[in-house]
C-alpha positions as protocol buffer text, in pm:
chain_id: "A"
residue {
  index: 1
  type: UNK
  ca { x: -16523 y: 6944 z: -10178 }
}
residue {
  index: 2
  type: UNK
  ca { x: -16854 y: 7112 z: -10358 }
}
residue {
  index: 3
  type: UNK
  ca { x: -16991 y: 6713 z: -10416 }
}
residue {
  index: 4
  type: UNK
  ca { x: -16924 y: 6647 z: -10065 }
}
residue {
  index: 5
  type: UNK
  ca { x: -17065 y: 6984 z: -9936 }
}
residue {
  index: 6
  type: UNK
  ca { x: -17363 y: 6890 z: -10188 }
}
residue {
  index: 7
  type: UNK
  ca { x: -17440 y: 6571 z: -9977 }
}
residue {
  index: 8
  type: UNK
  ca { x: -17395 y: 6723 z: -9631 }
}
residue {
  index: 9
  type: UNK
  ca { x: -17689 y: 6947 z: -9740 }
}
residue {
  index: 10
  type: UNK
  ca { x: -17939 y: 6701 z: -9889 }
}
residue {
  index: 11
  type: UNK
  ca { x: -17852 y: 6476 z: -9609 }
}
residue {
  index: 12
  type: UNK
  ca { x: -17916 y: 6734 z: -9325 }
}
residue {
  index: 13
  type: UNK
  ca { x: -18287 y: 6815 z: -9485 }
}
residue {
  index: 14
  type: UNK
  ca { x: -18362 y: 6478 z: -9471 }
}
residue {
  index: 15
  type: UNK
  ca { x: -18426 y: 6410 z: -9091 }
}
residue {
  index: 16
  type: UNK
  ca { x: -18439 y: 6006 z: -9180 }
}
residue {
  index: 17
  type: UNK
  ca { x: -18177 y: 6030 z: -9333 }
}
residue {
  index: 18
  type: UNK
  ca { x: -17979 y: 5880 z: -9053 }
}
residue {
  index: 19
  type: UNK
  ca { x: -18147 y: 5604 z: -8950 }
}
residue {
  index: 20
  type: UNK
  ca { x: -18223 y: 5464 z: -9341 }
}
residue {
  index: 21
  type: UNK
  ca { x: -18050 y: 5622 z: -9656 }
}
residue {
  index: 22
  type: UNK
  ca { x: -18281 y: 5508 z: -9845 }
}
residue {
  index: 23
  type: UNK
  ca { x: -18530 y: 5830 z: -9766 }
}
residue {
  index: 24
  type: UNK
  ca { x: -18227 y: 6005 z: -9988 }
}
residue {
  index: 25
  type: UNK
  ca { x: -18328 y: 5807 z: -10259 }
}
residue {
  index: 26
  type: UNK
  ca { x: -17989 y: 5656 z: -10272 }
}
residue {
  index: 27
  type: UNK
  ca { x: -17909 y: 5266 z: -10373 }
}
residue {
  index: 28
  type: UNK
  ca { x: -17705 y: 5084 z: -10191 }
}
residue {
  index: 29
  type: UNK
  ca { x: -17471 y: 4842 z: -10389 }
}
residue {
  index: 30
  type: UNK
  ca { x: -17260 y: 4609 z: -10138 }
}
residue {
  index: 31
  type: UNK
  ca { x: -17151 y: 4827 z: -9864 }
}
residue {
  index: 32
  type: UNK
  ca { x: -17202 y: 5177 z: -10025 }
}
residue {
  index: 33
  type: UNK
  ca { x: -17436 y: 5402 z: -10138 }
}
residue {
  index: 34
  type: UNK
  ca { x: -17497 y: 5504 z: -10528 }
}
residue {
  index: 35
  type: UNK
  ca { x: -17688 y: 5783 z: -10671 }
}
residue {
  index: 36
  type: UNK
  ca { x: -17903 y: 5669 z: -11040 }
}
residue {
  index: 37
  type: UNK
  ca { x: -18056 y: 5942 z: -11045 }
}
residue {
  index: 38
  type: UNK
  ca { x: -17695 y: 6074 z: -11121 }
}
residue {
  index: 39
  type: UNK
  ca { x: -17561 y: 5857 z: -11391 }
}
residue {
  index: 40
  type: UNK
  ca { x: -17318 y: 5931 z: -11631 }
}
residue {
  index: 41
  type: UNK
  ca { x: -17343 y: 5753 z: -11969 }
}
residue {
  index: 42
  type: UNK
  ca { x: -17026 y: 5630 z: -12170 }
}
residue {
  index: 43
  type: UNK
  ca { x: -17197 y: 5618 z: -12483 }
}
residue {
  index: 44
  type: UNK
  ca { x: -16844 y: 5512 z: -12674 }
}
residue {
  index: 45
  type: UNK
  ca { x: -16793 y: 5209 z: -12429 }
}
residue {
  index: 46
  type: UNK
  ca { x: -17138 y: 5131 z: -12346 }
}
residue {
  index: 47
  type: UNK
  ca { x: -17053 y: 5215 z: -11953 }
}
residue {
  index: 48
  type: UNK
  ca { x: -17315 y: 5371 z: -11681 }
}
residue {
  index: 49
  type: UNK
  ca { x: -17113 y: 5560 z: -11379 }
}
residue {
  index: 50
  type: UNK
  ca { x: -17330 y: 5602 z: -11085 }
}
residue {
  index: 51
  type: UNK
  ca { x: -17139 y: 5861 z: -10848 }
}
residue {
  index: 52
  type: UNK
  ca { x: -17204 y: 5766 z: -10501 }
}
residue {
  index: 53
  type: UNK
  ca { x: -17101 y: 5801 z: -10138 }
}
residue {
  index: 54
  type: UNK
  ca { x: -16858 y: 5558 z: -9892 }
}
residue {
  index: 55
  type: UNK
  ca { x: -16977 y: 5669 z: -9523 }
}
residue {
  index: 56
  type: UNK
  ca { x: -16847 y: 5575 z: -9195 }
}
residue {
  index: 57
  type: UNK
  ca { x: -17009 y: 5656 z: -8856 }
}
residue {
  index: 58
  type: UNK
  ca { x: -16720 y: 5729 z: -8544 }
}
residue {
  index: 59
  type: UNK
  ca { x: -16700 y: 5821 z: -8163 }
}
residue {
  index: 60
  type: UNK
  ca { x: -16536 y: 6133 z: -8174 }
}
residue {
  index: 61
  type: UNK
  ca { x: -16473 y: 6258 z: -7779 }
}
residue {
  index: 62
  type: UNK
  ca { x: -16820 y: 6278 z: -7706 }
}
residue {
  index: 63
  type: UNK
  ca { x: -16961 y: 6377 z: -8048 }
}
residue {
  index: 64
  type: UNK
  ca { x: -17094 y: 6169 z: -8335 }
}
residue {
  index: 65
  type: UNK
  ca { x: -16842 y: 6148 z: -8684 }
}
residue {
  index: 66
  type: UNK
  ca { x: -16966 y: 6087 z: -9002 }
}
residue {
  index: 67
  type: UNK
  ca { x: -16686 y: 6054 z: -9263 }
}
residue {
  index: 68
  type: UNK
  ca { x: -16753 y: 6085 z: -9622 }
}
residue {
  index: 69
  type: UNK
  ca { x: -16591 y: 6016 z: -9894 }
}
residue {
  index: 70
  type: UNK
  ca { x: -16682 y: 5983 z: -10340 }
}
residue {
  index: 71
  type: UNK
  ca { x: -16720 y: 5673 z: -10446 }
}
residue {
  index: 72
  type: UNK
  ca { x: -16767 y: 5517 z: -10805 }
}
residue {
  index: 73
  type: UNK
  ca { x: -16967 y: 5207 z: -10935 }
}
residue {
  index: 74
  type: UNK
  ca { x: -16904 y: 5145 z: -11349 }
}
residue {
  index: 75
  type: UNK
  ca { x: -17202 y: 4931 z: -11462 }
}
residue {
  index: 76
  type: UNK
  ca { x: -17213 y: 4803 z: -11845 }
}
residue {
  index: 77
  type: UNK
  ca { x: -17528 y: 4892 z: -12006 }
}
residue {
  index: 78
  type: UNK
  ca { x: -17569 y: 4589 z: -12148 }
}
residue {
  index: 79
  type: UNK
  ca { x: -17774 y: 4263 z: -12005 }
}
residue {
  index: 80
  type: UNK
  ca { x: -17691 y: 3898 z: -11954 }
}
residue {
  index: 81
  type: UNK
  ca { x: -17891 y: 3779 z: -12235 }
}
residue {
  index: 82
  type: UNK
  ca { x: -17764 y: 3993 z: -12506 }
}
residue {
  index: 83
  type: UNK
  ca { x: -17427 y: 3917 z: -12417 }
}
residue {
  index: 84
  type: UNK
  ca { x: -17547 y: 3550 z: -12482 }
}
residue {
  index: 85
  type: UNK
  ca { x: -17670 y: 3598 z: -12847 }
}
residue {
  index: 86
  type: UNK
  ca { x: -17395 y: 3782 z: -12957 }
}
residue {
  index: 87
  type: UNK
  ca { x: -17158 y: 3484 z: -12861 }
}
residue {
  index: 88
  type: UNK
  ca { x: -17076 y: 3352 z: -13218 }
}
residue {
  index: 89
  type: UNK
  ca { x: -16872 y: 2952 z: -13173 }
}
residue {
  index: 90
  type: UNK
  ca { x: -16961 y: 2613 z: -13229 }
}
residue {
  index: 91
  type: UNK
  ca { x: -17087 y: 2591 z: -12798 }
}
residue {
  index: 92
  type: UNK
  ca { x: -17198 y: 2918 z: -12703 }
}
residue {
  index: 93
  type: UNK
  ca { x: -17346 y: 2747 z: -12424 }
}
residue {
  index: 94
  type: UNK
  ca { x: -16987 y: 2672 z: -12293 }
}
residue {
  index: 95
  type: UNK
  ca { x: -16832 y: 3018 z: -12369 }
}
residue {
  index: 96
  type: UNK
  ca { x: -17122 y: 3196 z: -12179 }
}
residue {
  index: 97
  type: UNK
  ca { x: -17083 y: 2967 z: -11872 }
}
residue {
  index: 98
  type: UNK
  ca { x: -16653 y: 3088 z: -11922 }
}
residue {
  index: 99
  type: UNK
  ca { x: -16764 y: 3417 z: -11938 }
}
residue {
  index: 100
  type: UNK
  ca { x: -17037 y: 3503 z: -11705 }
}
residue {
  index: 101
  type: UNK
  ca { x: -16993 y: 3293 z: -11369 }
}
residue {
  index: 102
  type: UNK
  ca { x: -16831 y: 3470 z: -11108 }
}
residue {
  index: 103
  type: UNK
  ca { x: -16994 y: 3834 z: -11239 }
}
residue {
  index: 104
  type: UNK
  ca { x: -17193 y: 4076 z: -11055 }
}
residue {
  index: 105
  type: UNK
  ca { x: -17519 y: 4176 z: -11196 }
}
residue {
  index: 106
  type: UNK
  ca { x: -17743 y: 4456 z: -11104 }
}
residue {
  index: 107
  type: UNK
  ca { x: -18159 y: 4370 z: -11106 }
}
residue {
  index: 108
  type: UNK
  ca { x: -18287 y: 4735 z: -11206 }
}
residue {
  index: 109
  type: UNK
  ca { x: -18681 y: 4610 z: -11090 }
}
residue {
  index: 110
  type: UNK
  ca { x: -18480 y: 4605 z: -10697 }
}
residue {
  index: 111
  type: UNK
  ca { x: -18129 y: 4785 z: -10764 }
}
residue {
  index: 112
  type: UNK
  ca { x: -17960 y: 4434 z: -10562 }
}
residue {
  index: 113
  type: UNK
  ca { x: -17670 y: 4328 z: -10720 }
}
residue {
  index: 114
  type: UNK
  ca { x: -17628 y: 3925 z: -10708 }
}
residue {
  index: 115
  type: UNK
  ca { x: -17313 y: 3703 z: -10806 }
}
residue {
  index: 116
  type: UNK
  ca { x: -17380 y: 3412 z: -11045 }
}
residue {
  index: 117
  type: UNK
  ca { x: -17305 y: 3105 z: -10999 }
}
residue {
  index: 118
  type: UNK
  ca { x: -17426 y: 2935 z: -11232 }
}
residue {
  index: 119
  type: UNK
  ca { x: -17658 y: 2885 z: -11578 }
}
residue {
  index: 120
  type: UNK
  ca { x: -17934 y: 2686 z: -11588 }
}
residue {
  index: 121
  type: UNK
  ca { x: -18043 y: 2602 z: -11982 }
}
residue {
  index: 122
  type: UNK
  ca { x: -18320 y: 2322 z: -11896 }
}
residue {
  index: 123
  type: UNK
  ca { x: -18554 y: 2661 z: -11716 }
}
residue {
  index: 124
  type: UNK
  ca { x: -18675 y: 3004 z: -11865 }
}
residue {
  index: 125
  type: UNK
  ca { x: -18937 y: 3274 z: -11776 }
}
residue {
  index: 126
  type: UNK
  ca { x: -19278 y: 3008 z: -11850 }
}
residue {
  index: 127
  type: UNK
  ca { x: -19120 y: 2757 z: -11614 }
}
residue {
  index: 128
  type: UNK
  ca { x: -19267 y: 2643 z: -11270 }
}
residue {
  index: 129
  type: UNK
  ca { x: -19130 y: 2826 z: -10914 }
}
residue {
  index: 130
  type: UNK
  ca { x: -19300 y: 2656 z: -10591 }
}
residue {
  index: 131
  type: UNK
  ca { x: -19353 y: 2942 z: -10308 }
}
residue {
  index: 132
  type: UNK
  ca { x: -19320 y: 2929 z: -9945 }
}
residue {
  index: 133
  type: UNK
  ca { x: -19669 y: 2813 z: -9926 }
}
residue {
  index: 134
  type: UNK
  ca { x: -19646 y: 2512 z: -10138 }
}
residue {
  index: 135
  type: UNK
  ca { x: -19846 y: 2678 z: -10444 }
}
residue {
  index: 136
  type: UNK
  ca { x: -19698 y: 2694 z: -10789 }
}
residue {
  index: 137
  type: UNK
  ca { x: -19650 y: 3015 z: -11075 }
}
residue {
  index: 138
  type: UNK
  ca { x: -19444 y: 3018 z: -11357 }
}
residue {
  index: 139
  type: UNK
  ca { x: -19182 y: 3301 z: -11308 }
}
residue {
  index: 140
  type: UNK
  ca { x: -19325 y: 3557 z: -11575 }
}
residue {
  index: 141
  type: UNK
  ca { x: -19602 y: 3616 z: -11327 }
}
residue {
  index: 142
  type: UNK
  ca { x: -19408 y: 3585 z: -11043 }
}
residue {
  index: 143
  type: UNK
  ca { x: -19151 y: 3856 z: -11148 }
}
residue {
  index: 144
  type: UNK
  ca { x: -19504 y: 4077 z: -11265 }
}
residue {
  index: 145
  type: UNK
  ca { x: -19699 y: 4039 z: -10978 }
}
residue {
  index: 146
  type: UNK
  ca { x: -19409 y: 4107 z: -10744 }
}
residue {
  index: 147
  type: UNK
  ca { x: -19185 y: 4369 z: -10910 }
}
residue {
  index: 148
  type: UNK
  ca { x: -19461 y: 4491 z: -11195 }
}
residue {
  index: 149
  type: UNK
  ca { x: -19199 y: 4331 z: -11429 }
}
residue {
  index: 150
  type: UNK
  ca { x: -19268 y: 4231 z: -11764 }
}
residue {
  index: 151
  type: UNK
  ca { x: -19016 y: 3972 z: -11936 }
}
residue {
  index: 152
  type: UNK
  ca { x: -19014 y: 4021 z: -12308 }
}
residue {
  index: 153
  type: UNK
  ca { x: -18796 y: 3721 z: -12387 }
}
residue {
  index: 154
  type: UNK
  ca { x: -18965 y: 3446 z: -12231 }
}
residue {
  index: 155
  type: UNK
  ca { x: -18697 y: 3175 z: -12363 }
}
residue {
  index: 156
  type: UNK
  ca { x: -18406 y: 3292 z: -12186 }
}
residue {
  index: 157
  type: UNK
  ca { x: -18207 y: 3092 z: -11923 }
}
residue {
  index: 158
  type: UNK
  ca { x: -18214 y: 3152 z: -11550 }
}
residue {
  index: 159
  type: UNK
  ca { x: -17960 y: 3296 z: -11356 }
}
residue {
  index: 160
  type: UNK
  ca { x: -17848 y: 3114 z: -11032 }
}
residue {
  index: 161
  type: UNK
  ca { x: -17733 y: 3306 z: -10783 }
}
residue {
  index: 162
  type: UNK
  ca { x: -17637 y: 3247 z: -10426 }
}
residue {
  index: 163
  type: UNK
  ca { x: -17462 y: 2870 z: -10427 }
}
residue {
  index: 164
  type: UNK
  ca { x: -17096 y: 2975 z: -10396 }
}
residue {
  index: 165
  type: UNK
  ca { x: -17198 y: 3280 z: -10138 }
}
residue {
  index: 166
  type: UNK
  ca { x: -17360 y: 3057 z: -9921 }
}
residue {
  index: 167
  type: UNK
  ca { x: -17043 y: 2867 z: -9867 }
}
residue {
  index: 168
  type: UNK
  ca { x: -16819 y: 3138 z: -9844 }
}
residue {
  index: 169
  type: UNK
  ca { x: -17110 y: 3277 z: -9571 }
}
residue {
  index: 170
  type: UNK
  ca { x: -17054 y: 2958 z: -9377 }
}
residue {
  index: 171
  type: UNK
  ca { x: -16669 y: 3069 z: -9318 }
}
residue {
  index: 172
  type: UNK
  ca { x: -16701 y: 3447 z: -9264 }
}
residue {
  index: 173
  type: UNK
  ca { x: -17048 y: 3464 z: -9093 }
}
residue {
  index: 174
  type: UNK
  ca { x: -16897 y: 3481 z: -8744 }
}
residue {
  index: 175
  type: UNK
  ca { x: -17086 y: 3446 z: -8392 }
}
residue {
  index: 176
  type: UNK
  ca { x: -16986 y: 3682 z: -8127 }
}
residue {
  index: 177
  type: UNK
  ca { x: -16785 y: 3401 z: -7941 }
}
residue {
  index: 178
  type: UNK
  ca { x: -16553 y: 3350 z: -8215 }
}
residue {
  index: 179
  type: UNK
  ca { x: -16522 y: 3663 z: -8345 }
}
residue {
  index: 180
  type: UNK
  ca { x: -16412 y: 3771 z: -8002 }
}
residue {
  index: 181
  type: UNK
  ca { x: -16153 y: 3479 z: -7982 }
}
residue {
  index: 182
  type: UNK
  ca { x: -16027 y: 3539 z: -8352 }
}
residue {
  index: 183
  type: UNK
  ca { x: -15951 y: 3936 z: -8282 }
}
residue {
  index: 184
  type: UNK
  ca { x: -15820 y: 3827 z: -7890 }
}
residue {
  index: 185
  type: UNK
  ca { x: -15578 y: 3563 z: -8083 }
}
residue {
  index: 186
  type: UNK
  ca { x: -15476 y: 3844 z: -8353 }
}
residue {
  index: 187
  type: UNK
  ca { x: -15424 y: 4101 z: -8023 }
}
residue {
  index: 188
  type: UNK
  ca { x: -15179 y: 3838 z: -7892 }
}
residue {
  index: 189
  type: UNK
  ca { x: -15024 y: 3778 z: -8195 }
}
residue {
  index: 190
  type: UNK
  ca { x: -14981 y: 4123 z: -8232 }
}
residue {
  index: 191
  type: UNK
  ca { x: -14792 y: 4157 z: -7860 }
}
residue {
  index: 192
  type: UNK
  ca { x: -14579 y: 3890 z: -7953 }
}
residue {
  index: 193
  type: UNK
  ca { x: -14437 y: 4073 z: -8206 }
}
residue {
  index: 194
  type: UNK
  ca { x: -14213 y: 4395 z: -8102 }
}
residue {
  index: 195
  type: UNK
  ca { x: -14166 y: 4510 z: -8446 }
}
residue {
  index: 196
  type: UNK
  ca { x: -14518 y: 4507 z: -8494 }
}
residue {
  index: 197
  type: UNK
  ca { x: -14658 y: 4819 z: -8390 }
}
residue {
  index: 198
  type: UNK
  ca { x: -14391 y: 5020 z: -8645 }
}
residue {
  index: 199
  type: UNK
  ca { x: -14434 y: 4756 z: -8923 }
}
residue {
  index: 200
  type: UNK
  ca { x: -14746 y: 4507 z: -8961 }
}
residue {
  index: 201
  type: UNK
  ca { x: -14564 y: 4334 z: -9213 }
}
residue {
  index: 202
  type: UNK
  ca { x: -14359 y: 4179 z: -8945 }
}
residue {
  index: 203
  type: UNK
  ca { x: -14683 y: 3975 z: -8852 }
}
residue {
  index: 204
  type: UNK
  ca { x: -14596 y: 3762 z: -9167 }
}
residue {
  index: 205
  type: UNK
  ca { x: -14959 y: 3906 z: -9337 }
}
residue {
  index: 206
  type: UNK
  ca { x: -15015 y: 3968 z: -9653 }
}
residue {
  index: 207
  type: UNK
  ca { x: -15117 y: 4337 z: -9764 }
}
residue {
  index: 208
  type: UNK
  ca { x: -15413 y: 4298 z: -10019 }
}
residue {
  index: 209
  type: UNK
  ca { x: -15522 y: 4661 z: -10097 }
}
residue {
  index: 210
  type: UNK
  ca { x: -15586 y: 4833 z: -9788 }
}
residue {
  index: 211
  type: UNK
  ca { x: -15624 y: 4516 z: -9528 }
}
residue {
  index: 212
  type: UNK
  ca { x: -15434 y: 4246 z: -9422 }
}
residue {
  index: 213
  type: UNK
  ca { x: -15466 y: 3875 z: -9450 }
}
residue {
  index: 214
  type: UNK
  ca { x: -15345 y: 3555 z: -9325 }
}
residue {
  index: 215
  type: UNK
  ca { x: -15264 y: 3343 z: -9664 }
}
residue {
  index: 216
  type: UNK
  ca { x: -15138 y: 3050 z: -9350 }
}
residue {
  index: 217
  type: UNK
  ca { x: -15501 y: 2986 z: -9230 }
}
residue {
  index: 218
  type: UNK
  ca { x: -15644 y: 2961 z: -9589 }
}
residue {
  index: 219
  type: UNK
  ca { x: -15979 y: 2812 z: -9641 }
}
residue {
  index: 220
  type: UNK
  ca { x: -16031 y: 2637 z: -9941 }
}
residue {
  index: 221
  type: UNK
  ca { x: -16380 y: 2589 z: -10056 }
}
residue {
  index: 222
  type: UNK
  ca { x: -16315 y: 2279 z: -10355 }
}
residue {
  index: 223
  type: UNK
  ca { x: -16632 y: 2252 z: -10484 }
}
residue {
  index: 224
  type: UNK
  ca { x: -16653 y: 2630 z: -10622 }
}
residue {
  index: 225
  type: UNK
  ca { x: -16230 y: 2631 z: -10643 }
}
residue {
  index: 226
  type: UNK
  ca { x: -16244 y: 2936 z: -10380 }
}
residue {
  index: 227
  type: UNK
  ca { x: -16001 y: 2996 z: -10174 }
}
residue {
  index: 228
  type: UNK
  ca { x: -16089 y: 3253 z: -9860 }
}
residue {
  index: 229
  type: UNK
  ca { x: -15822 y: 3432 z: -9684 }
}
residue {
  index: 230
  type: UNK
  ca { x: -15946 y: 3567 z: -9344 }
}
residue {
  index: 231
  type: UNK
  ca { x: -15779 y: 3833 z: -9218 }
}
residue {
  index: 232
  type: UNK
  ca { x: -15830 y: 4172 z: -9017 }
}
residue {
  index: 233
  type: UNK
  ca { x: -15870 y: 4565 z: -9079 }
}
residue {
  index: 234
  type: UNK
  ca { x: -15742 y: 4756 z: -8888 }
}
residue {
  index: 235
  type: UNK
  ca { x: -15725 y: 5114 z: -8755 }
}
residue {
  index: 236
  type: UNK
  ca { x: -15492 y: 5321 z: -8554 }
}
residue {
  index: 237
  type: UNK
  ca { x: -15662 y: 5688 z: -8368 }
}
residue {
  index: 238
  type: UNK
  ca { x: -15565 y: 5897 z: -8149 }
}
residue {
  index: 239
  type: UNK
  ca { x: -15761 y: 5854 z: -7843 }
}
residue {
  index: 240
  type: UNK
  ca { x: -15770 y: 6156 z: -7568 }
}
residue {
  index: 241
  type: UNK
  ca { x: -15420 y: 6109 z: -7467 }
}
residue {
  index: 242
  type: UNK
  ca { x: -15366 y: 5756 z: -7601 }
}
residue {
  index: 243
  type: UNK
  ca { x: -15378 y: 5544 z: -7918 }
}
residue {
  index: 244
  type: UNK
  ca { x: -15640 y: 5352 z: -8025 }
}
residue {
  index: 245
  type: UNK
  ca { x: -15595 y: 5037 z: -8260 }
}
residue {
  index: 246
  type: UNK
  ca { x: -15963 y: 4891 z: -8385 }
}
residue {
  index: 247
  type: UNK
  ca { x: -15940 y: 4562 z: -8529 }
}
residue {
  index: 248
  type: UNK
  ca { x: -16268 y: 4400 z: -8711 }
}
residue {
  index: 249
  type: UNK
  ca { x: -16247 y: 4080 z: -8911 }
}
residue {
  index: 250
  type: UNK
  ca { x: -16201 y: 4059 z: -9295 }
}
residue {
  index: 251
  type: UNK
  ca { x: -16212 y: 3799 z: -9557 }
}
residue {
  index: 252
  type: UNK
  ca { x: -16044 y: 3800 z: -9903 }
}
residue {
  index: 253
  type: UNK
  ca { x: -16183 y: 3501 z: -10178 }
}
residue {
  index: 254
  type: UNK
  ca { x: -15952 y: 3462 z: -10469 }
}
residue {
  index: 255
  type: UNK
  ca { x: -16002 y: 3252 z: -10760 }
}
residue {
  index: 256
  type: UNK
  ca { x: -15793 y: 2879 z: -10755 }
}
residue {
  index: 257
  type: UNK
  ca { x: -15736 y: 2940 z: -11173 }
}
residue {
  index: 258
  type: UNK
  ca { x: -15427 y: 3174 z: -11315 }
}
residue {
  index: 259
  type: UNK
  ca { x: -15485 y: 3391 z: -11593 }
}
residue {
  index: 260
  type: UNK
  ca { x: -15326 y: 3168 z: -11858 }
}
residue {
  index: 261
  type: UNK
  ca { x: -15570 y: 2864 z: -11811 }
}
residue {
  index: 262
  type: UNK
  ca { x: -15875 y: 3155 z: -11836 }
}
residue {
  index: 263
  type: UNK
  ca { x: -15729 y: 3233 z: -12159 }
}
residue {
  index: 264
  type: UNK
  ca { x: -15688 y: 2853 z: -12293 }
}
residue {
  index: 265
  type: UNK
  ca { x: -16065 y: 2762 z: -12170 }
}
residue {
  index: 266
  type: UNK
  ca { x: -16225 y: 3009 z: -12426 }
}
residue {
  index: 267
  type: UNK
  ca { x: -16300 y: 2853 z: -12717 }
}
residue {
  index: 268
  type: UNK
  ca { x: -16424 y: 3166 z: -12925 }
}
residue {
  index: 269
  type: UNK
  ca { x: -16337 y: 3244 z: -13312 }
}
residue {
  index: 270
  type: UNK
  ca { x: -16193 y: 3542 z: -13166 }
}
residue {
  index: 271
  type: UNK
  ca { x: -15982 y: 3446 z: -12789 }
}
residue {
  index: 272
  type: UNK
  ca { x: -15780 y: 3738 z: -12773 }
}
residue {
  index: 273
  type: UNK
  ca { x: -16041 y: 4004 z: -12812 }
}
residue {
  index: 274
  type: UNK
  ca { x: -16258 y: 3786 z: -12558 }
}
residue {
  index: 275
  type: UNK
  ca { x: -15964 y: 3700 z: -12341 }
}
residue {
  index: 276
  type: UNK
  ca { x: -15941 y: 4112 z: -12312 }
}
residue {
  index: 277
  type: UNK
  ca { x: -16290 y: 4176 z: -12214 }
}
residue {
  index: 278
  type: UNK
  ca { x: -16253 y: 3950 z: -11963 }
}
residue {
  index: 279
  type: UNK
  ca { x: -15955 y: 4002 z: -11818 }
}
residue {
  index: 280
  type: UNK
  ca { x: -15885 y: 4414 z: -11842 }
}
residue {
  index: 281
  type: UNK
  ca { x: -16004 y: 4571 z: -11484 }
}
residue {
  index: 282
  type: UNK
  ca { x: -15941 y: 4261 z: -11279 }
}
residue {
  index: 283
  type: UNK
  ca { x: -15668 y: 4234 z: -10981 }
}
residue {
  index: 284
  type: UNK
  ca { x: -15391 y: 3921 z: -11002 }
}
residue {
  index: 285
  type: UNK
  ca { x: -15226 y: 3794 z: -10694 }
}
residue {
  index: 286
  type: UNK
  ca { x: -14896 y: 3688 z: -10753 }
}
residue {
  index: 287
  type: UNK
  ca { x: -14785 y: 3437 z: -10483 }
}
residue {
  index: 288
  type: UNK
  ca { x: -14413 y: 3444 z: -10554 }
}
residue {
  index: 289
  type: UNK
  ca { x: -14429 y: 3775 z: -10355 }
}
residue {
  index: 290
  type: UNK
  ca { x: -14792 y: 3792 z: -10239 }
}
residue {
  index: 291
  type: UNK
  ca { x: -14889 y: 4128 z: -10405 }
}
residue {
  index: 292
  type: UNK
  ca { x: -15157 y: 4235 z: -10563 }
}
């Protein structure tokens, strides 16, 4: 309650605060906001905890809401690159690409975190990027000229980032005509169903954490081995003398490969240990009973 109270104050003497977070010189990682300034170092596991802040904005009868709640983000101190050279096999290349696609990674020059999708060996810091306006820089000066960046280790691989996302974006970006049609088709499907106001389960959706999702009307995206469940959040409120159910669209991608085959692609002198890092933290979906 003290953090919380804590927030409600620095928030209220910021009178931007409301329109842009940002004037509370918070970061905003996905959908919530992180303080740095805060950190909290796990020297022992080399972890960074940012504390941070999930809001939500509500009508409430005719007043504003603003719900608040703690929120974590654990970051490893430690970068791409140096997890590279401390791979020790015969193709370190190939054990990198195992370990690292599909990760998250934080740019500290922007605080934007950006998914990887992929390594690319045959580019580093000295070589060419072509600009909007047709003229050329190599990325060193790019990245100092831009974000007063200076890249020590000019021989290190670039990140791609982006690839798989825009495919998953062309799936859950949804225009206002079909995301009215999708949440007037769930409505029905929700009527249809007596049972369904006591027991959302009897919609025949799967619970994945807190939402629901349709594993039927999977999307499968082949040429990243994503598949995307849509599905919908919902809410139930009370509503002057009524209740309220919100519904807003959701999307779940899971990963086509089971844990087992992860652990028989790494090819390290030590696959346990590295099957461990890589594993420990992450959430399975078992599809004998769909759960999480």
């Amino acid at each position: 309650m003290r953090k919380l109270q804590e927030f409600c104050k620095r928030f209220l003497r910021c009178p931007e605060a409301v329109a842009e977070f940002r004037k509370l010189q918070l970061t905003l990682l996905q959908r919530d906001y992180y303080d740095p300034k805060s950190q909290i170092n796990i020297q022992e596991h080399k972890l960074s905890l940012w504390p941070g802040y999930f809001t939500s904005i509500q009508q409430h009868e005719n007043q504003v809401m603003m719900n608040i709640e703690l929120a974590f983000k654990v970051l490893r101190e430690d970068t791409c690159y140096n997890m590279f050279l401390e791979i020790r096999c015969p193709e370190p290349r190939n054990e990198f690409l195992i370990k690292i696609i599909g990760s998250s990674v934080l740019t500290f020059y922007n605080n934007r975190t950006y998914r990887i999708d992929d390594i690319d060996f045959s580019q580093n810091a000295d070589s060419t990027l072509t600009l909007v306006d047709g003229s050329q820089i190599i990325y060193a000066q790019y990245y100092a000229d831009k974000y007063k960046t200076h890249i020590r280790e000019r021989r290190q691989p670039l990140l791609n980032c982006g690839n798989s996302q825009l495919a998953i974006s062309d799936h859950t970006r949804v225009g206002p005509v079909d995301r009215m049609r999708k949440l007037q088709d769930f409505c029905k499907r929700f009527l249809r169903c007596p049972e369904a106001v006591a027991e959302l389960r009897k919609l025949q959706l799967t619970l994945l954490q807190r939402d629901y999702y349709d594993p039927k009307s999977q999307i499968n995206i082949h040429e990243h081995k994503l598949p995307l469940w849509p599905g919908y959040f919902t809410s139930i409120q009370q509503h002057e003398n009524q209740v309220m159910m919100n519904i807003e669209l959701a999307f779940k991608v899971l990963r086509e490969d089971t844990c087992y085959n992860m652990f028989l692609e790494i090819r390290g002198p030590e696959p346990r240990k590295e099957f461990l890092s890589k594993i420990i933290g992450s959430s399975v979906l078992t599809f004998y009973n769909n759960r999480t």
